[in-house]
Every structure is written in structure tokens, then in C-alpha cells.
Residue, then its C-alpha position, 0 to 999 in steps of 0.5 A: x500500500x502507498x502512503x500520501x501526505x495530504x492536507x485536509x482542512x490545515x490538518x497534516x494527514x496520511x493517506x493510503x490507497x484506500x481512500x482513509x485516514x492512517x496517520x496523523x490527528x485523524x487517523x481513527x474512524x472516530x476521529x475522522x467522523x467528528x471532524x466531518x461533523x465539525x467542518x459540515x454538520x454531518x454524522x456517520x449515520x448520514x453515511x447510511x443511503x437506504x436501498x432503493x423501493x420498487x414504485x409501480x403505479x398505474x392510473x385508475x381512471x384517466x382525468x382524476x389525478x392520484x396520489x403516488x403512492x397511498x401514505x407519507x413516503x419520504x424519499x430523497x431520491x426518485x425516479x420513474x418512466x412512463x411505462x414502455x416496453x412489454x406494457x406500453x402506455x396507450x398515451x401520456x402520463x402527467x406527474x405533479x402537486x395536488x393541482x395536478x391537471x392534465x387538461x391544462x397540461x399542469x405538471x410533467x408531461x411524461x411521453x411513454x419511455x420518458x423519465x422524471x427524476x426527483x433528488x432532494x437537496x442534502x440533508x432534506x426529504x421529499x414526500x411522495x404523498x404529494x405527488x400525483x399522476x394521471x393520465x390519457x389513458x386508463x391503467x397508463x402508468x410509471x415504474x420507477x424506484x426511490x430511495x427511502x428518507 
């Protein structure tokens, strides 16, 4: 394993391959996690990214807008394409707030193969609840994965 001498915030510090801290004032994991929380407000456990959650969702009648999905889901990150493939969608999807309303062409018009991609900023959440779908078409849908808050 190689060695590099680094500075890291006036800090002197050694590197290795790895990416970690070996030698110097930050040289144990401890260390090193109250330093990030001292330079950035972050803790170890914001390092924890939670594995994504299928989303399949389908509108039930086309003209009434849905909730995405039924309860409070807090993501912080979301992506979903208007349904291709073996189930086309027969027409377009629309993503959105409550207001959502296609016959204005309110919200994200998504063409069958388009996809809509949500992140939230660093350290915040979004909730899918808020947001809605509807479509031209009847069973026209999205599938798509988010990452739970």
C-alpha cells in the first residue's frame, strides 16, 4: 500500500490507497467522523443511503389525478418512466402537486419511455404523498424506484 501526505482542512494527514485516514490527528474512524461533523454538520449515520423501493403505479381512471403512492413516503431520491416496453402506455402520463391537471397540461408531461427524476437537496426529504399522476389513458402508468428518507 502507498502512503500520501495530504492536507485536509490545515490538518497534516496520511493517506493510503484506500481512500482513509492512517496517520496523523485523524487517523481513527472516530476521529475522522467528528471532524466531518465539525467542518459540515454531518454524522456517520448520514453515511447510511437506504436501498432503493420498487414504485409501480398505474392510473385508475384517466382525468382524476392520484396520489403516488397511498401514505407519507419520504424519499430523497426518485425516479420513474412512463411505462414502455412489454406494457406500453396507450398515451401520456402527467406527474405533479395536488393541482395536478392534465387538461391544462399542469405538471410533467411524461411521453411513454420518458423519465422524471426527483433528488432532494442534502440533508432534506421529499414526500411522495404529494405527488400525483394521471393520465390519457386508463391503467397508463410509471415504474420507477426511490430511495427511502
Amino acid at each position: 500500500m502507498t502512503m500520501e501526505r495530504r492536507w485536509l482542512h490545515s490538518v497534516s494527514v496520511t493517506v493510503g490507497d484506500d481512500g482513509l485516514l492512517n496517520s496523523g490527528p485523524l487517523a481513527t474512524e472516530a476521529k475522522q467522523d467528528a471532524a466531518l461533523a465539525a467542518m459540515t454538520g454531518a454524522t456517520a449515520s448520514m453515511r447510511t443511503v437506504a436501498a432503493p423501493v420498487e414504485l409501480i403505479k398505474a392510473v385508475a381512471v384517466a382525468g382524476t389525478a392520484e396520489k403516488l403512492v397511498a401514505n407519507a413516503t419520504l424519499a430523497t431520491y426518485m425516479i420513474v418512466t412512463a411505462k414502455k416496453a412489454a406494457a406500453d402506455n396507450a398515451g401520456n402520463v402527467f406527474i405533479g402537486a395536488s393541482t395536478l391537471d392534465k387538461g391544462v397540461k399542469e405538471g410533467v408531461e411524461l411521453f411513454p419511455g420518458d423519465t422524471y427524476e426527483r433528488v432532494a437537496r442534502p440533508g432534506e426529504c421529499f414526500d411522495l404523498a404529494g405527488m400525483y399522476l394521471d393520465a390519457d389513458t386508463t391503467a397508463d402508468g410509471v415504474a420507477g424506484y426511490y430511495v427511502p428518507a
